[in-house]
C-alpha positions as CSV (number, residue, x, y, z in Angstrom):
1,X,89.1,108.5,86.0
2,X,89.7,104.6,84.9
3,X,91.8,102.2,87.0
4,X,94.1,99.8,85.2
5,X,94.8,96.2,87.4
6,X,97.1,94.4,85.8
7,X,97.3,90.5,86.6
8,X,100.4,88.5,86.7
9,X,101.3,85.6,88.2
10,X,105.2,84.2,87.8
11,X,107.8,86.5,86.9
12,X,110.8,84.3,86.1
13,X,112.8,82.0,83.4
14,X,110.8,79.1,82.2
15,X,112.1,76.6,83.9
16,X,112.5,73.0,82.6
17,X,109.3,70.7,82.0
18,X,106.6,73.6,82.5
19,X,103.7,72.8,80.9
20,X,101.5,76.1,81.1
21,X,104.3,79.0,80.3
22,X,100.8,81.6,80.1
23,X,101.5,82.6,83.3
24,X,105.3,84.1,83.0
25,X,106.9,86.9,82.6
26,X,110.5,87.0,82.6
27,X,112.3,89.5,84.9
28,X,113.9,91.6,82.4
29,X,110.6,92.2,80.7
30,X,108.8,92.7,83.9
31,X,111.5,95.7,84.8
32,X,111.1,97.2,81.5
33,X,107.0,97.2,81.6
34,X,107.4,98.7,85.4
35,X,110.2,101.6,84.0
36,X,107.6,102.2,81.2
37,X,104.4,102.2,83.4
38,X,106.1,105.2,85.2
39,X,107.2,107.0,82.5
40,X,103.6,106.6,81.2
41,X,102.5,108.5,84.4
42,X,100.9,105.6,86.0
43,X,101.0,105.5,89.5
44,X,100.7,102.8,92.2
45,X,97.6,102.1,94.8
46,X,96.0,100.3,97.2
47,X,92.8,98.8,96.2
48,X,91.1,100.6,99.8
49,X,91.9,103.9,98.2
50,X,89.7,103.6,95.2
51,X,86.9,102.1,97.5
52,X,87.8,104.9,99.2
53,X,87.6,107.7,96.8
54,X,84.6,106.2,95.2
55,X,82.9,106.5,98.6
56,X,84.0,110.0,99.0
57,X,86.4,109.1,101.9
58,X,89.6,109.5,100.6
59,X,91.8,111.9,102.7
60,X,94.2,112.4,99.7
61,X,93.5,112.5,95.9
62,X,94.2,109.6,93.5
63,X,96.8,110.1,90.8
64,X,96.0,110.7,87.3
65,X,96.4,107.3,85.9
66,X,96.3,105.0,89.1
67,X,97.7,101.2,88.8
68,X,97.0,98.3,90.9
69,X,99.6,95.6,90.1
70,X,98.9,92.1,91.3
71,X,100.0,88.6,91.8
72,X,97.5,85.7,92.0
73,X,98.8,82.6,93.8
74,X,102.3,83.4,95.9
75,X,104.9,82.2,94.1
76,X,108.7,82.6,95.9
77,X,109.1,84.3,92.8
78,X,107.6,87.2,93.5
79,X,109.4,87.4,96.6
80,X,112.7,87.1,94.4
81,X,112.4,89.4,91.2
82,X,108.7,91.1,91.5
83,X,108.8,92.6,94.4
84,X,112.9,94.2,94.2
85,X,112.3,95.9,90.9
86,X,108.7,97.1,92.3
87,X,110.2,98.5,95.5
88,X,113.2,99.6,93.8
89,X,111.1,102.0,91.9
90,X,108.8,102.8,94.6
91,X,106.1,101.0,93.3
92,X,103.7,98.5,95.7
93,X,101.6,95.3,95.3
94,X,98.9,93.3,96.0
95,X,99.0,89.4,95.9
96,X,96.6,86.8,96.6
97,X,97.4,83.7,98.5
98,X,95.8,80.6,98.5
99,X,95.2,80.0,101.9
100,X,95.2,76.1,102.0
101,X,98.4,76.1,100.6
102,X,100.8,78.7,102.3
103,X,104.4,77.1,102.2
104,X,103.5,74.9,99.6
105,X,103.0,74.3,96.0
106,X,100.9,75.5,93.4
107,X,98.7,71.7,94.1
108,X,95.9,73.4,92.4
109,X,97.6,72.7,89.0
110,X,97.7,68.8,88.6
111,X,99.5,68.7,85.3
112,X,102.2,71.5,85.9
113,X,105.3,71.1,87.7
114,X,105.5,71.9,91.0
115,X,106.4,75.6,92.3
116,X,107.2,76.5,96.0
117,X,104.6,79.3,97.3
118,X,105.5,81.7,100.4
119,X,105.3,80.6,103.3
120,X,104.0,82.3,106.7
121,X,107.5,84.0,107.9
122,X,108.0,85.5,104.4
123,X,104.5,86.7,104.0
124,X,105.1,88.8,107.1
125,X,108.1,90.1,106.1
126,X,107.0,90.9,102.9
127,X,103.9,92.3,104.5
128,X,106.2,95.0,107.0
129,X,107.5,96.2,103.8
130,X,104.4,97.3,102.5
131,X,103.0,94.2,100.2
132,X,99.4,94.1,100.4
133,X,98.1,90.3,101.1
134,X,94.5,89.5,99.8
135,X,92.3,86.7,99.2
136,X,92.9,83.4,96.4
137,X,90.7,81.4,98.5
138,X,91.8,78.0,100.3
139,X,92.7,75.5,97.6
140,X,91.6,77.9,94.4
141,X,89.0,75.6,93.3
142,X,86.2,77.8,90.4
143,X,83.8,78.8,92.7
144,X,81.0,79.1,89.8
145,X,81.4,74.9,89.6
146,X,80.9,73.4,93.4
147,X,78.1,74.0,95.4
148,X,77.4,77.2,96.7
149,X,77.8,76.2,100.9
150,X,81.4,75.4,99.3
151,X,81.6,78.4,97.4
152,X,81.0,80.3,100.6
153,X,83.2,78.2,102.8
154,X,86.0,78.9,99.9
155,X,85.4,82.8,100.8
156,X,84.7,82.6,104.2
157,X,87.8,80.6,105.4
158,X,90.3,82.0,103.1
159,X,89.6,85.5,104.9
160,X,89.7,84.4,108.6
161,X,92.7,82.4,107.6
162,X,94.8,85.3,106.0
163,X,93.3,87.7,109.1
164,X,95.2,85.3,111.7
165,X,98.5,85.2,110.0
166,X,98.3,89.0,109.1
167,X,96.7,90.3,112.2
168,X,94.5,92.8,110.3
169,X,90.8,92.5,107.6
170,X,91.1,91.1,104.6
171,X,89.5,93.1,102.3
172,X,90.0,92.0,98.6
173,X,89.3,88.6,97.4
174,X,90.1,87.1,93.6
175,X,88.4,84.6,91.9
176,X,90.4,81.8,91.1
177,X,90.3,81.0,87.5
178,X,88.9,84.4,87.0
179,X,85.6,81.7,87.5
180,X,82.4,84.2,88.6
181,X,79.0,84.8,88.4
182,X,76.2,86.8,89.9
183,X,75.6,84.6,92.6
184,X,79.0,84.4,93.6
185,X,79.9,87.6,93.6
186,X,77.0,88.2,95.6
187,X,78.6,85.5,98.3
188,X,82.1,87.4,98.0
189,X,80.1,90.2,99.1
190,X,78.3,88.3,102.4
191,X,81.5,87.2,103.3
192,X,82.7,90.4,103.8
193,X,85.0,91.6,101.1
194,X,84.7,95.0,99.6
195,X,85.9,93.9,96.3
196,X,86.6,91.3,94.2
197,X,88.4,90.8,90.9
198,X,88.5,89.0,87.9
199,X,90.1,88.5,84.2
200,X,88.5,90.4,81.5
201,X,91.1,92.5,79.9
202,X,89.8,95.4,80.8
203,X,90.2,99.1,82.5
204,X,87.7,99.8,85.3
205,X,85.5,103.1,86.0
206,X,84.2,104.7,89.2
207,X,80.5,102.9,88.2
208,X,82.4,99.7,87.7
209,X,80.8,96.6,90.0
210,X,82.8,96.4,92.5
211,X,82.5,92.3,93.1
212,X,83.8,92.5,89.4
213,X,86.6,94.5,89.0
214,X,88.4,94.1,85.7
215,X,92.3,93.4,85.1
216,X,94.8,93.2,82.3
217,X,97.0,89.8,82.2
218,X,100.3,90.2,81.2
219,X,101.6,87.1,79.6
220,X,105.0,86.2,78.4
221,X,104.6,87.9,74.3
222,X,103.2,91.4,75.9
223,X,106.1,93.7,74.9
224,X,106.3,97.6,76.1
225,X,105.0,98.0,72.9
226,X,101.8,95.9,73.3
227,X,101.2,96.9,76.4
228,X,101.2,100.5,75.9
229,X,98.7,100.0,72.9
230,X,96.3,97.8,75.3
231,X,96.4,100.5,77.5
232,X,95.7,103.4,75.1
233,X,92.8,101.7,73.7
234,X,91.5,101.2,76.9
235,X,91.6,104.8,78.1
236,X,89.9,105.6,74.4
237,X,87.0,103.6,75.6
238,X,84.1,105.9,76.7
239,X,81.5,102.7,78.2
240,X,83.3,100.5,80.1
């Protein structure tokens, strides 16, 4: 069995003076990718019930072709057209917040126009109806470039910060930038996450590391079309 994560991170019109439009996907695209990952036969999850499984301690099987979508950063947009057209079709989530930065902007991002994240009270609305919160770290700074007592401060924090607004473990961390390495992954790992994720473009396997999990970034020319051929290809591939 293979696990597809794809990344996103704004769905929404372009609005006026961006400067990195990578990162969007507009709403009507979005729905349409969502209407034809279910047609597909793809199936949402929680990242806990592949650990799960893989551990043998799953009390019910894993669909046929499980999905993990997610959102790196928080935007309000998610809040506004992700997560209706997920929840609409019975579909769940997973995004990472930047826990320095919880009610405010995307600071991170110097040259880019500024973009309102989610703030506390929304988060735990979002959270009672059934988004899954995980890790960005605190101010989304490449952990492979800083010293590594930052590094681990990056990890630690983020996780006790986002376990005192959510009242539960943080589990599942993301490296911002998709910015990893060995060593870091083995910090992610003494900070006590069970997984982590990355970039890569890639399906994952049961035997896949689990401080690198792989995802597939949607980006504002993937069609249906595209998309469906990135995913075929990668359920062709024997070695992942």
């Amino acid at each position: 069995m293979k696990l597809t994560i794809l990344m996103y991170h704004k769905i929404d019109e372009l609005p006026n003076g961006v400067r990195h439009p990578g990162n969007y996907v507009r709403p009507a695209e979005f729905e349409r990718q969502m209407d034809a990952l279910l047609a597909w036969g793809y199936r949402t999850i929680r990242f806990e019930q592949w650990i799960d499984d893989r551990d043998s301690r799953s009390a019910t099987a894993l669909p046929e072709k499980p999905l993990i979508v997610t959102f790196d950063d928080g935007y309000t947009c998610f809040d506004a057209h992700a997560w209706p057209a997920l929840r609409a079709r019975g579909m769940n989530a997973t995004v990472f917040l930047v826990s320095g930065q919880i009610g405010g902007t995307n600071a991170w991002e110097s040259d880019e126009i500024a973009l309102p994240l989610l703030d506390a009270t929304r988060i735990l609305a979002l959270q009672s109806e059934g988004v899954h919160f995980a890790s960005h770290s605190v101010t989304h700074r490449a952990l492979v470039h800083i010293p590594a007592e930052e590094a681990r401060e990056e990890l630690a924090r983020s996780r006790t910060q986002l376990r005192e607004l959510l009242g539960r473990d943080v589990d599942v961390f993301a490296y911002p930038f998709s910015n990893q390495n060995g060593d870091v992954r083995e910090l992610a790992r003494e900070a006590g996450y069970r997984c982590a994720v990355r970039g890569k473009g890639r399906m994952n396997s049961p035997t896949t590391d689990l401080f690198g999990l792989r995802r597939i970034k949607v980006e504002p020319t993937t069609t249906v079309e595209s998309l469906e051929r990135t995913l075929a290809r990668e359920r062709r591939r024997w070695f992942l």
